[in-house]
Biopython code that builds the backbone (N, CA, C, O; Angstrom):
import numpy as np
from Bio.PDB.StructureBuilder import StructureBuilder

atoms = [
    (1, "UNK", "N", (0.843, -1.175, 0.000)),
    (1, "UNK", "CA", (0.000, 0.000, 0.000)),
    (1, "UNK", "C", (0.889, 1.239, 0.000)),
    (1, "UNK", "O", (1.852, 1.378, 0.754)),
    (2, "UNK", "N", (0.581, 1.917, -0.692)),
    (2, "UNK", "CA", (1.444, 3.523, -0.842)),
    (2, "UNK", "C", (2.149, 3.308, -1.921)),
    (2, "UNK", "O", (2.837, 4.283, -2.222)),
    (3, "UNK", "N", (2.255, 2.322, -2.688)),
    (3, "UNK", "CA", (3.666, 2.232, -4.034)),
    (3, "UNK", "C", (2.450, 2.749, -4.885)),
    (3, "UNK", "O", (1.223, 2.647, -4.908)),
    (4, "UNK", "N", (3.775, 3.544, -5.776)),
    (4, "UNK", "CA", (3.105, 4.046, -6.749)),
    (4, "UNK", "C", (3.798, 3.581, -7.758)),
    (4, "UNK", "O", (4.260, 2.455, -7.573)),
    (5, "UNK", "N", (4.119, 4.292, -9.201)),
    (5, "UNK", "CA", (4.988, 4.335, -10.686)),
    (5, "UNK", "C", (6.200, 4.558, -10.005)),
    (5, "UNK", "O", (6.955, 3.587, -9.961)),
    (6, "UNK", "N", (6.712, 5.993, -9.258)),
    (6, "UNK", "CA", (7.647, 5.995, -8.722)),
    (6, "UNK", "C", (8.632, 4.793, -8.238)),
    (6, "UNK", "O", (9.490, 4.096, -8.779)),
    (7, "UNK", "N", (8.191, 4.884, -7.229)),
    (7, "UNK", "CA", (8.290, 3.810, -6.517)),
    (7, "UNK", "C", (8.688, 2.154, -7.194)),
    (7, "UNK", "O", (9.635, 1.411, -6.937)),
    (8, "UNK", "N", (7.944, 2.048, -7.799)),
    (8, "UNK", "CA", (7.970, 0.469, -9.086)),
    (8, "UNK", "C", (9.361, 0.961, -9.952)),
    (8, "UNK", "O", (10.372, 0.268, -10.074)),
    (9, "UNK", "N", (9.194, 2.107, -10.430)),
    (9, "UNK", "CA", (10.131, 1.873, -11.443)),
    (9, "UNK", "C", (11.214, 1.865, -10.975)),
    (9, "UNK", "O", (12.109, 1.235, -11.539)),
    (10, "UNK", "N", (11.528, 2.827, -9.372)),
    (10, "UNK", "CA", (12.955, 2.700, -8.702)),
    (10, "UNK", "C", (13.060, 1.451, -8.510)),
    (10, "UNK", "O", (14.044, 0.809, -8.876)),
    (11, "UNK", "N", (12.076, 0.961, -7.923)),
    (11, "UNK", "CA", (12.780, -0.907, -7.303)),
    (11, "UNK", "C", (13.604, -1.553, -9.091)),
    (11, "UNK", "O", (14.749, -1.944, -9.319)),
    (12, "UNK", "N", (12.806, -1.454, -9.705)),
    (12, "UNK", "CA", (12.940, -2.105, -11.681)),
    (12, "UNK", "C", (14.658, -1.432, -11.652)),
    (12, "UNK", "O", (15.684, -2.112, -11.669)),
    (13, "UNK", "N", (14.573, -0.044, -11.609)),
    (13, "UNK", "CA", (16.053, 0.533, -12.025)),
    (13, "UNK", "C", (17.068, -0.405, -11.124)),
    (13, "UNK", "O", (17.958, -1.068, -11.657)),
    (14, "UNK", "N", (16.852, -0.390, -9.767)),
    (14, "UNK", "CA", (17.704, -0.339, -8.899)),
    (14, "UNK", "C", (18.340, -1.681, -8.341)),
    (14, "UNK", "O", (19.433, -1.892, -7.814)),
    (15, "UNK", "N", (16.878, -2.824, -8.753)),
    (15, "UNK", "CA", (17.249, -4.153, -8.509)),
    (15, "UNK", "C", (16.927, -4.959, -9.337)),
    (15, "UNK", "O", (17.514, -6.016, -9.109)),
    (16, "UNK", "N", (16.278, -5.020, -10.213)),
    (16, "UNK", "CA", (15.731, -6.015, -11.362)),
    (16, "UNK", "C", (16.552, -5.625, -12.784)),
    (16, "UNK", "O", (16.651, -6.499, -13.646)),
    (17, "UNK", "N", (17.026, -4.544, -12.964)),
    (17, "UNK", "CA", (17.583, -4.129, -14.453)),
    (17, "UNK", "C", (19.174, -4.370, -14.018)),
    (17, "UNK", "O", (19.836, -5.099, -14.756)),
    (18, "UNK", "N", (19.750, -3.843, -12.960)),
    (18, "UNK", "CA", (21.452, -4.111, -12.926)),
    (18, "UNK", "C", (21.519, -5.707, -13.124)),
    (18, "UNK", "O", (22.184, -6.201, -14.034)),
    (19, "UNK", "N", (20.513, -6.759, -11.869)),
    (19, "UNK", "CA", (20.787, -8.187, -12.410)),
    (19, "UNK", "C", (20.823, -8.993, -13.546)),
    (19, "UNK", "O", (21.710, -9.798, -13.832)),
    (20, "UNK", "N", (19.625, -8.686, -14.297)),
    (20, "UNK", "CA", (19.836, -8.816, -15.718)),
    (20, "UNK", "C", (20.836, -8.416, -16.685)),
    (20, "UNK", "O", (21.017, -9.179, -17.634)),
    (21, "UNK", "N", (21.549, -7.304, -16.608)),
    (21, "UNK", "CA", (22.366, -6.610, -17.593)),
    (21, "UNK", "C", (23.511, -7.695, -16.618)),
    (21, "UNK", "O", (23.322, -8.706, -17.294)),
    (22, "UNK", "N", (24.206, -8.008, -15.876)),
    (22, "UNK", "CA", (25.305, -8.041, -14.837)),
    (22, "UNK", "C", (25.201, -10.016, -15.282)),
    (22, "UNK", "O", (26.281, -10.605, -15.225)),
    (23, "UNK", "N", (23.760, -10.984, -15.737)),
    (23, "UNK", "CA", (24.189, -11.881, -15.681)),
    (23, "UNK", "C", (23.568, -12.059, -17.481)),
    (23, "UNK", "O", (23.130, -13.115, -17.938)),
    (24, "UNK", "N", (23.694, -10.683, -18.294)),
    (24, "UNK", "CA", (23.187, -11.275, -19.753)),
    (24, "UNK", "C", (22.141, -12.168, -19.915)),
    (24, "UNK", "O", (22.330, -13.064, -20.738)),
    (25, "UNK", "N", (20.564, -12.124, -19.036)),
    (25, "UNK", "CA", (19.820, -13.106, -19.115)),
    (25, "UNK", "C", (19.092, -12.611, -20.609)),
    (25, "UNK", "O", (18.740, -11.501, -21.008)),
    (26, "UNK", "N", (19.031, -14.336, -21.390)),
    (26, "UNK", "CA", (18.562, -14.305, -22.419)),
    (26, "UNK", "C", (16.813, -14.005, -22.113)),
    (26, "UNK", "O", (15.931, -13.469, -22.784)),
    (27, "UNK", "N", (16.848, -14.637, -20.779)),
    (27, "UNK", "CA", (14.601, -15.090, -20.650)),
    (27, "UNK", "C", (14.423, -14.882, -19.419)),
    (27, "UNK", "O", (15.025, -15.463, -18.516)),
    (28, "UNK", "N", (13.376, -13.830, -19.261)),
    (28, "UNK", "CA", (13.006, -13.629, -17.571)),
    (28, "UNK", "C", (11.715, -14.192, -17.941)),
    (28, "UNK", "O", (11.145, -13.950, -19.005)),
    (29, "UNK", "N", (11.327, -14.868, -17.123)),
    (29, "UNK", "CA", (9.928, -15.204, -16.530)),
    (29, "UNK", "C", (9.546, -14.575, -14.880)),
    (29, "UNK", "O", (9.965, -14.678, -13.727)),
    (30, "UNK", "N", (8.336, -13.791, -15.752)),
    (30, "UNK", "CA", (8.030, -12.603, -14.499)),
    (30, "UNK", "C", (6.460, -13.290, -14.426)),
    (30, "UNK", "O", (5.667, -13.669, -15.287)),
    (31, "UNK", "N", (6.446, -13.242, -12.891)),
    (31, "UNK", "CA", (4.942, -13.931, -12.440)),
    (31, "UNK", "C", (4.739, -12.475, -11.505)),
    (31, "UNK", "O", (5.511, -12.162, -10.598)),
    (32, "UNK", "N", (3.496, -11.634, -11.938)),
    (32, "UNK", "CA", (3.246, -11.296, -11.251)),
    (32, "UNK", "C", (1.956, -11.092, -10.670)),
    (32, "UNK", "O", (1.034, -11.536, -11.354)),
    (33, "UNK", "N", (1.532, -10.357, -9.227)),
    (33, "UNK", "CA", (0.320, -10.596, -8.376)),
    (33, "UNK", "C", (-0.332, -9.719, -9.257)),
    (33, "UNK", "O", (-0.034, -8.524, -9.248)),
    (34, "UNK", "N", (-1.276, -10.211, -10.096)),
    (34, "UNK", "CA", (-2.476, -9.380, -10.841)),
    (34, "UNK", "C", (-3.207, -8.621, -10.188)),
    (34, "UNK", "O", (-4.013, -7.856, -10.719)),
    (35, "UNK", "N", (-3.012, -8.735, -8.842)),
    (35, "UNK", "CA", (-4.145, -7.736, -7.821)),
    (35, "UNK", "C", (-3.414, -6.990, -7.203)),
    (35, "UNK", "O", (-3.954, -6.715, -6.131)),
    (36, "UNK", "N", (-1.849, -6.207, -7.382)),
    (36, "UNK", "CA", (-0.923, -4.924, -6.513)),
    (36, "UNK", "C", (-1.387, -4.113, -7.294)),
    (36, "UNK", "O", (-1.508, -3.123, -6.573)),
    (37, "UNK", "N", (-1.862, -3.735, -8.628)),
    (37, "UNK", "CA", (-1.872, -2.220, -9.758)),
    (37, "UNK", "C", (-1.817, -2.583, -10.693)),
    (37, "UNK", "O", (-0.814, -3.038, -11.243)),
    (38, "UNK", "N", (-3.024, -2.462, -11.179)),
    (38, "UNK", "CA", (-2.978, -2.245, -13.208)),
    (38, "UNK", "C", (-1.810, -1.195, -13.442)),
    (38, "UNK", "O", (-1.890, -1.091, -14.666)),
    (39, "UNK", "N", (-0.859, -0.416, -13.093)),
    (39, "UNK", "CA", (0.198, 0.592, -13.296)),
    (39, "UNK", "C", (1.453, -0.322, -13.001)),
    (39, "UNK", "O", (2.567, 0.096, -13.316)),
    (40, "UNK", "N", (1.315, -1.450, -12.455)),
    (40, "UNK", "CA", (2.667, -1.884, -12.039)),
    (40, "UNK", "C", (3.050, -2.770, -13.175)),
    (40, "UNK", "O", (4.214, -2.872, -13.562)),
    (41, "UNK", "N", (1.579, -3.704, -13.942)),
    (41, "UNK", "CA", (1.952, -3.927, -15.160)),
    (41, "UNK", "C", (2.321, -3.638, -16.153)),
    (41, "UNK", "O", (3.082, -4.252, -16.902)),
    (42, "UNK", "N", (1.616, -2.255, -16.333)),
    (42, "UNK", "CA", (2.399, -1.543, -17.213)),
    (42, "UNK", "C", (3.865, -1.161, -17.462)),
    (42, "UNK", "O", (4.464, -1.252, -18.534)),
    (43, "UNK", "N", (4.309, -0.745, -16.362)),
    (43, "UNK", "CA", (5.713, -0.327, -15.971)),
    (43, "UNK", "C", (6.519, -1.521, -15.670)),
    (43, "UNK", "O", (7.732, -1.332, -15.577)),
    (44, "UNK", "N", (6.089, -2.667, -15.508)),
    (44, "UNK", "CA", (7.542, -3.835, -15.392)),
    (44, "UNK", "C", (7.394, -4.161, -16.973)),
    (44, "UNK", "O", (8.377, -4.284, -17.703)),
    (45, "UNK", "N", (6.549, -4.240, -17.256)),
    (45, "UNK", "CA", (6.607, -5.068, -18.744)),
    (45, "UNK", "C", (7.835, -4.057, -19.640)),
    (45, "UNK", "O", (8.938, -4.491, -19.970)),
    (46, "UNK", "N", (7.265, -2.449, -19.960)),
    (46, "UNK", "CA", (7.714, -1.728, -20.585)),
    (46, "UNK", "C", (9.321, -2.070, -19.930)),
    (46, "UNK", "O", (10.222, -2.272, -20.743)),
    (47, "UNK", "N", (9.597, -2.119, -18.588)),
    (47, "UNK", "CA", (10.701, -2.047, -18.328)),
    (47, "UNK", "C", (11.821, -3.487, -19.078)),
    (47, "UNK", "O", (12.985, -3.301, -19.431)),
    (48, "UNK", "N", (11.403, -4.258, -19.129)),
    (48, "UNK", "CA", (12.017, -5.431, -19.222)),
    (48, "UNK", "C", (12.038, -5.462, -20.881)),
    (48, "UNK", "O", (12.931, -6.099, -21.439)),
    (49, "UNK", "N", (11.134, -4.830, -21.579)),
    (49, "UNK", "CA", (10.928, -4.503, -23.007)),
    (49, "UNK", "C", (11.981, -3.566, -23.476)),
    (49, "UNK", "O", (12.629, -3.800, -24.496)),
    (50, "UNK", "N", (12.178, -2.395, -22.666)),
    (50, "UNK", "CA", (13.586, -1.582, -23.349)),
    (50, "UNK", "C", (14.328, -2.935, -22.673)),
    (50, "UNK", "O", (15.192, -2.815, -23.542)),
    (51, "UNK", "N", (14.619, -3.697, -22.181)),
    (51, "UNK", "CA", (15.946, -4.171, -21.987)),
    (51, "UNK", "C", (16.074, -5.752, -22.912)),
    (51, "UNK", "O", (16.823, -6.701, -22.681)),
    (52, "UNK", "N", (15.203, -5.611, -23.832)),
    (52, "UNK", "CA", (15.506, -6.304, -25.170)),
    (52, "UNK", "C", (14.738, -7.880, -23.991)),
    (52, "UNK", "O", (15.284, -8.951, -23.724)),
    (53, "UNK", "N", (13.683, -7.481, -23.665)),
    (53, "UNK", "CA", (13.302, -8.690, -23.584)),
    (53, "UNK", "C", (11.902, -8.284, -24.017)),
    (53, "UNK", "O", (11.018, -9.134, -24.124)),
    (54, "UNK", "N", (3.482, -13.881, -17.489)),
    (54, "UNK", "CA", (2.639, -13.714, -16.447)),
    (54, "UNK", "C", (2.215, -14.805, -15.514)),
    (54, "UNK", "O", (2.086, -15.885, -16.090)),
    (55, "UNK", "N", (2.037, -14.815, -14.604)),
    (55, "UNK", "CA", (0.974, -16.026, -13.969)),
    (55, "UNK", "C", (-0.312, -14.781, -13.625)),
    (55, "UNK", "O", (-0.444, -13.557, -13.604)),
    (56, "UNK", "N", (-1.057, -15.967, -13.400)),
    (56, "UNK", "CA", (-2.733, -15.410, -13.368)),
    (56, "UNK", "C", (-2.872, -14.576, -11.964)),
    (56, "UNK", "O", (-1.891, -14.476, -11.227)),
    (57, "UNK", "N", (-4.114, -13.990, -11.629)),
    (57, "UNK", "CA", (-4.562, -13.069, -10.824)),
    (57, "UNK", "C", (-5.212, -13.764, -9.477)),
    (57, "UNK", "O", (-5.045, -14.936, -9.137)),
    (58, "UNK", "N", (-6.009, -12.740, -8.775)),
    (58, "UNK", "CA", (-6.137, -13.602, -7.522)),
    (58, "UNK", "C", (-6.950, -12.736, -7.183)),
    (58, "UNK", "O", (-7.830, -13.571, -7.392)),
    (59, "UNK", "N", (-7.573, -11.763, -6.823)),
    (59, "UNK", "CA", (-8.875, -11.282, -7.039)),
    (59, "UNK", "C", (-9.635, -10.876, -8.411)),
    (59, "UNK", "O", (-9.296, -9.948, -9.145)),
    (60, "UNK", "N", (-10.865, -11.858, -8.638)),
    (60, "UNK", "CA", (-11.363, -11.916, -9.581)),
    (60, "UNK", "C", (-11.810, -10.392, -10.714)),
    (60, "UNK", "O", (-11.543, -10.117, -11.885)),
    (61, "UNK", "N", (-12.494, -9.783, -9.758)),
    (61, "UNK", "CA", (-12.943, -8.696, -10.308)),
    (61, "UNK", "C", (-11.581, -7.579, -10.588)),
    (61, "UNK", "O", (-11.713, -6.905, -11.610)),
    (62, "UNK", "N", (-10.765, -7.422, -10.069)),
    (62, "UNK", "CA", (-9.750, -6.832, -10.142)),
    (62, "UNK", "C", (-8.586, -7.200, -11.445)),
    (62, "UNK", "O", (-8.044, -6.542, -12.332)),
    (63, "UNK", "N", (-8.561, -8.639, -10.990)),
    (63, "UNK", "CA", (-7.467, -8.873, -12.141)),
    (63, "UNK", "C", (-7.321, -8.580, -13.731)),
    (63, "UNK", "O", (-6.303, -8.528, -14.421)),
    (64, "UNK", "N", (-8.607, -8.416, -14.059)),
    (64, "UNK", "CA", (-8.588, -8.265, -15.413)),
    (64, "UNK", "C", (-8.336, -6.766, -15.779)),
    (64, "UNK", "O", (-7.879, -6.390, -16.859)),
    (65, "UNK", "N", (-8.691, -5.972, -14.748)),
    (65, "UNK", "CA", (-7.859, -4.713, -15.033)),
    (65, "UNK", "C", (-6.384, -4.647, -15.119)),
    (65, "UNK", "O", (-5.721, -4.212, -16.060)),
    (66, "UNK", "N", (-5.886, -5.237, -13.785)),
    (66, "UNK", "CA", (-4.397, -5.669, -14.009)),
    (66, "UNK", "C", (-3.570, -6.470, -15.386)),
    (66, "UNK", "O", (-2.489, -6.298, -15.951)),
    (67, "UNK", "N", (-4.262, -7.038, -15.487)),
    (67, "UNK", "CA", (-4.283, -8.433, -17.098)),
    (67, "UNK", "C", (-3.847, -7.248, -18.016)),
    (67, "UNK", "O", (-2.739, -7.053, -18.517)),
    (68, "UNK", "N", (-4.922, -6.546, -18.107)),
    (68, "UNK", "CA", (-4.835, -5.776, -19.269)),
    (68, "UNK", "C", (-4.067, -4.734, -19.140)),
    (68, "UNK", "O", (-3.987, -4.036, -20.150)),
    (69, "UNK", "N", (-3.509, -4.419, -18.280)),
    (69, "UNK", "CA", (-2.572, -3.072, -18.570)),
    (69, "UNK", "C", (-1.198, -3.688, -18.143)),
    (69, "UNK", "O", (-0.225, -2.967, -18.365)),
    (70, "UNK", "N", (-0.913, -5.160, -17.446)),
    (70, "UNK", "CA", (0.449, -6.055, -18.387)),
    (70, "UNK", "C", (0.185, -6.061, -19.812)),
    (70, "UNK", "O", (1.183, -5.964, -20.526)),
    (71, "UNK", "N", (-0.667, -6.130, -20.241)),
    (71, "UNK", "CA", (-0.580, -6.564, -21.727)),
    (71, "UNK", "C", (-0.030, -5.255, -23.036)),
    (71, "UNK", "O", (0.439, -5.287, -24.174)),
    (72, "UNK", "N", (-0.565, -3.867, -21.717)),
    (72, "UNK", "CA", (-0.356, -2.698, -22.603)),
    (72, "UNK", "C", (0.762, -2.749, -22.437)),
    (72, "UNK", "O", (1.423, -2.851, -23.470)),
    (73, "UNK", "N", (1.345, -2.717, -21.433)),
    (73, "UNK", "CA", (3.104, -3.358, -21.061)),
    (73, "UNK", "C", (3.726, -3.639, -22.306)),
    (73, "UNK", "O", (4.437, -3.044, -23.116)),
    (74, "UNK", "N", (3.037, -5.122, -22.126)),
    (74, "UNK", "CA", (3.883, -5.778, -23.451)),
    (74, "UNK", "C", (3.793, -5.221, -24.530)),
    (74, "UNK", "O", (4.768, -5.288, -25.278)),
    (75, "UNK", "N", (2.810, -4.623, -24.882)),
    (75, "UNK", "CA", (2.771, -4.110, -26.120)),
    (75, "UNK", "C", (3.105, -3.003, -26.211)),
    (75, "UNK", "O", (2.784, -2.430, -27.252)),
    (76, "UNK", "N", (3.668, -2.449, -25.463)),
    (76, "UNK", "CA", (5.259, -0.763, -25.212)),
    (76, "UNK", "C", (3.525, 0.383, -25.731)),
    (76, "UNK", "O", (3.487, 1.238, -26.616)),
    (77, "UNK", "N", (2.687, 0.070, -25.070)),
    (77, "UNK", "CA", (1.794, 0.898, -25.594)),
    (77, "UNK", "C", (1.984, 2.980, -24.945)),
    (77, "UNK", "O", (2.515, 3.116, -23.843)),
    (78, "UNK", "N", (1.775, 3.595, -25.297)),
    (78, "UNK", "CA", (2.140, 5.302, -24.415)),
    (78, "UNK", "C", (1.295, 5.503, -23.423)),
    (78, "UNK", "O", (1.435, 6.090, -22.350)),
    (79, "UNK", "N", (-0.074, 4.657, -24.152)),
    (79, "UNK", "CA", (-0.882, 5.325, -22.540)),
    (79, "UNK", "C", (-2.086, 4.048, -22.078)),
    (79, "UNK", "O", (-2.617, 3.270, -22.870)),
    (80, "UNK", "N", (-2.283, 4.102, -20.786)),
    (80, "UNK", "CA", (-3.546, 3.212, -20.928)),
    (80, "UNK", "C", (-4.726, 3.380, -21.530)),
    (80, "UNK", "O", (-5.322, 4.425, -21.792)),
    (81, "UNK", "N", (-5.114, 1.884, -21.795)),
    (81, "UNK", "CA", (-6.820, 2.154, -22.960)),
    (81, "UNK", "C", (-7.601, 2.057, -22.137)),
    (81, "UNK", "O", (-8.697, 2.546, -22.411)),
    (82, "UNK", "N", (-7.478, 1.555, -21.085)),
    (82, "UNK", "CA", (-9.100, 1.803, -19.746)),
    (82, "UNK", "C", (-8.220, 2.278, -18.401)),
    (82, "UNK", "O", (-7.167, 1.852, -17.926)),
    (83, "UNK", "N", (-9.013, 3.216, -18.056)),
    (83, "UNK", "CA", (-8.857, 3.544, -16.821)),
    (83, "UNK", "C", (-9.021, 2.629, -15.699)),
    (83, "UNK", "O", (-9.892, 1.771, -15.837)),
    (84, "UNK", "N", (-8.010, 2.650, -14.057)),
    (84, "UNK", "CA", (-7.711, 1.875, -13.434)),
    (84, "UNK", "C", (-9.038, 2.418, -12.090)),
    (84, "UNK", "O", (-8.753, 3.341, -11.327)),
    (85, "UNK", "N", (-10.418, 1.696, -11.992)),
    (85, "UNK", "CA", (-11.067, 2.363, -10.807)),
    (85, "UNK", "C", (-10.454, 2.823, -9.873)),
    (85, "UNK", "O", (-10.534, 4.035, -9.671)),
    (86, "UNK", "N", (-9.388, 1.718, -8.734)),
    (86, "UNK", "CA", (-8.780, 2.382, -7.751)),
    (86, "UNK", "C", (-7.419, 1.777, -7.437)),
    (86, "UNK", "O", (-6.853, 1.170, -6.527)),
    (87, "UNK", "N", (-7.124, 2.378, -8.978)),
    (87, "UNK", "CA", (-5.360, 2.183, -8.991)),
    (87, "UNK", "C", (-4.169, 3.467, -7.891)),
    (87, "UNK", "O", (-3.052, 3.565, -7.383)),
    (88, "UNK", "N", (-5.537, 4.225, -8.098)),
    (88, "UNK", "CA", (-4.433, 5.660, -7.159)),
    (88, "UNK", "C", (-4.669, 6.083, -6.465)),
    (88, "UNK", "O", (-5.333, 7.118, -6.532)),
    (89, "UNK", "N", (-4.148, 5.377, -4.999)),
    (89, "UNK", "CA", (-4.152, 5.594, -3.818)),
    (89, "UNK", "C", (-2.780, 6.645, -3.653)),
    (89, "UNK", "O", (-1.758, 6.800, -4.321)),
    (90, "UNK", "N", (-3.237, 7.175, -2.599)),
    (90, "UNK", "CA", (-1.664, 8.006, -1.944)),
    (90, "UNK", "C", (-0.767, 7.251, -2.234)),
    (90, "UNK", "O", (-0.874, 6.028, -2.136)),
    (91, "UNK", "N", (0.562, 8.021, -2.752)),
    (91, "UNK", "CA", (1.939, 7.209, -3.196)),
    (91, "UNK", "C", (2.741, 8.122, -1.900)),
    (91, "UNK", "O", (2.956, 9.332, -1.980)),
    (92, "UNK", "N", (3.061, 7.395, -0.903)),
    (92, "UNK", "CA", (4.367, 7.788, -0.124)),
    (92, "UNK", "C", (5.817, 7.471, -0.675)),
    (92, "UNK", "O", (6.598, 6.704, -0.112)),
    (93, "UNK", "N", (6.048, 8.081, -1.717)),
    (93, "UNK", "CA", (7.187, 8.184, -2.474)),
    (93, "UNK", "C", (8.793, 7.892, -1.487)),
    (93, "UNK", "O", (9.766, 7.184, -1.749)),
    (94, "UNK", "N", (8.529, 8.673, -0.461)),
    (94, "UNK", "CA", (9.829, 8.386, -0.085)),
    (94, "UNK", "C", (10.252, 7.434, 0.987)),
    (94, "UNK", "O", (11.398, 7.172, 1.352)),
    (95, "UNK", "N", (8.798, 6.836, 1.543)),
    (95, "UNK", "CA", (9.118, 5.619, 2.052)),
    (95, "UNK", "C", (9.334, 4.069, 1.102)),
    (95, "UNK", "O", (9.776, 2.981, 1.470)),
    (96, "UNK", "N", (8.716, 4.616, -0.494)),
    (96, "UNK", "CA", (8.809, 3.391, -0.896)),
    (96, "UNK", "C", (10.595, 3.157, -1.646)),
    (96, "UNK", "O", (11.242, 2.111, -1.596)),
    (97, "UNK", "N", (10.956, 4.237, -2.173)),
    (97, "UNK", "CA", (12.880, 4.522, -2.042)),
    (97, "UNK", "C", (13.167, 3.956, -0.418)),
    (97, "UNK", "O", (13.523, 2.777, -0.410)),
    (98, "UNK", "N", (13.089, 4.474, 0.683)),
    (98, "UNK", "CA", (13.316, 3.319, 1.373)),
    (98, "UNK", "C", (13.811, 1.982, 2.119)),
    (98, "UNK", "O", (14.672, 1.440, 2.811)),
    (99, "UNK", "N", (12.731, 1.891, 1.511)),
    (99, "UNK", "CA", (12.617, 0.052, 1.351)),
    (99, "UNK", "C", (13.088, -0.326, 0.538)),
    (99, "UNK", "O", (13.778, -1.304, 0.824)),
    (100, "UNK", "N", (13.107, 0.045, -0.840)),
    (100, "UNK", "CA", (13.951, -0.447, -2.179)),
    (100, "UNK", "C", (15.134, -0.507, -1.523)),
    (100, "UNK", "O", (15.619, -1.622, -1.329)),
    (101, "UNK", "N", (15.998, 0.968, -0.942)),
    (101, "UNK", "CA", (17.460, 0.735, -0.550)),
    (101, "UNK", "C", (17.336, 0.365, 0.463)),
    (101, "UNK", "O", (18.397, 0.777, 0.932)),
    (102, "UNK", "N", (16.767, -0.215, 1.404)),
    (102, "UNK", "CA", (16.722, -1.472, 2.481)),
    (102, "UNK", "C", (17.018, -2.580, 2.288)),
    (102, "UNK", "O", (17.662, -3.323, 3.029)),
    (103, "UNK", "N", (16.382, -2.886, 0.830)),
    (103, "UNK", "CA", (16.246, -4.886, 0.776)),
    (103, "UNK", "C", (17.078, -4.673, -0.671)),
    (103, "UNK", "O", (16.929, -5.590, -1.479)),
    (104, "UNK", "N", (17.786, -3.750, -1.005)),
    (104, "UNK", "CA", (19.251, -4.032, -2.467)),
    (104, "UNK", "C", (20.445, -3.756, -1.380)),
    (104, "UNK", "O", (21.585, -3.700, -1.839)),
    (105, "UNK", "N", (20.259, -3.576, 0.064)),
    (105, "UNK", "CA", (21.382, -3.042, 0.853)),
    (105, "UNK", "C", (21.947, -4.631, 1.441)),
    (105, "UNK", "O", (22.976, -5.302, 1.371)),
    (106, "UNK", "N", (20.509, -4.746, 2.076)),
    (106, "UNK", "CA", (20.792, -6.333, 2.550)),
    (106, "UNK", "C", (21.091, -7.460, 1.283)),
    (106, "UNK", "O", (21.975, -8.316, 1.322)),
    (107, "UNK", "N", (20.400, -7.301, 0.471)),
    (107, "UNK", "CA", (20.696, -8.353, -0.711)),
    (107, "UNK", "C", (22.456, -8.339, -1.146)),
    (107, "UNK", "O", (23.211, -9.261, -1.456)),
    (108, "UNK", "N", (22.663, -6.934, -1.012)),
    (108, "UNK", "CA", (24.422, -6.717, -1.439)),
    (108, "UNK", "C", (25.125, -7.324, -0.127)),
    (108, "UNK", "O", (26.219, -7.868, -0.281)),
    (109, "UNK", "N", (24.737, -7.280, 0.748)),
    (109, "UNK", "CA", (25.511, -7.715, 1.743)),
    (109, "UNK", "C", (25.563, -8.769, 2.382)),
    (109, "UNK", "O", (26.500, -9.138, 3.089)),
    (110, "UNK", "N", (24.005, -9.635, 2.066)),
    (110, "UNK", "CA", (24.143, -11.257, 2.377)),
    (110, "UNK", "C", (24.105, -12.121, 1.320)),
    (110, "UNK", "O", (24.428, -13.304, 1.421)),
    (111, "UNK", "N", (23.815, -11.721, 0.543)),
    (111, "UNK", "CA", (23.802, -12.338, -1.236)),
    (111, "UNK", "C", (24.705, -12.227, -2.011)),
    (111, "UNK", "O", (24.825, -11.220, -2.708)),
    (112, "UNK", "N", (25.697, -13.434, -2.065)),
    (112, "UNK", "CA", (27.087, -12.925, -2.744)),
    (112, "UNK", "C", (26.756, -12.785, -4.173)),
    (112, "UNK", "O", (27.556, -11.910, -4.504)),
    (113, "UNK", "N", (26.198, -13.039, -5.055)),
    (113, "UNK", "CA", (25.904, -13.175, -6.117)),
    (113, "UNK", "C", (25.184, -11.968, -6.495)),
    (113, "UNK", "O", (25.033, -11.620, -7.666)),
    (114, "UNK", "N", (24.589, -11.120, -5.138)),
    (114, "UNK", "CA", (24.077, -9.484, -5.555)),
    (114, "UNK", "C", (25.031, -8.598, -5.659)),
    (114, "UNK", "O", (24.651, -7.579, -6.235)),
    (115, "UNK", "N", (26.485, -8.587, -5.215)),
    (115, "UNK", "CA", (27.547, -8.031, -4.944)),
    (115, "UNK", "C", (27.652, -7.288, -6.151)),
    (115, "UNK", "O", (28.615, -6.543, -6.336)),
]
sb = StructureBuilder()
sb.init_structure("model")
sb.init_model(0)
sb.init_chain("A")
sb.init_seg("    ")
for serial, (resi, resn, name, xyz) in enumerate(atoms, 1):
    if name == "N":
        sb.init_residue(resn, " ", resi, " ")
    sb.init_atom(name, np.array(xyz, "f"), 0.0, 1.0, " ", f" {name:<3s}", serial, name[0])
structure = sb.get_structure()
């Protein structure tokens, strides 16, 4: 609760894009919770798409909003084609930076392979 675009795309910059570039992965398989934000699909897909590259949902009524704006993802689309009912809650921006540099701090320091 409180993540916003911000927020998503720092965690993507900060911990999901250096690992990939750092181990040349040819194939990510990304499962993600169809019920955190129709915005979060959007923004991992696009993300993993500039970098030259689903599992299903879990609240019913919700997911297919989510579904579909991974899919705009994938398809590097500019803007969404349906609006998200209650995708935008308050974004506490600087608690969700954070936590990102909380858990890439610990990952560098107990995860030799995050080094």
């Amino acid at each position: 609760m409180g993540q916003g675009d911000e927020g998503y795309a720092y965690a993507m910059d900060e911990m999901v894009v250096p690992v990939v570039h750092k181990y040349e992965l040819d194939l990510v398989v990304l499962v993600v919770g169809q019920d955190s934000s129709a915005d979060y699909g959007i923004l991992l897909c696009s993300s993993l798409i500039q970098m030259e590259g689903n599992e299903g949902g879990y609240h019913i009524t919700y997911s297919t909003y989510c579904l579909h704006a991974t899919l705009e993802g994938v398809l590097n689309l500019p803007a969404p084609l349906l609006s998200d009912p209650i995708a935008f809650y308050p974004e506490d921006k600087a608690f969700s930076l954070k936590v990102v540099d909380a858990i890439n701090w610990h990952w560098k320091e107990s995860i030799s392979f995050m080094s």
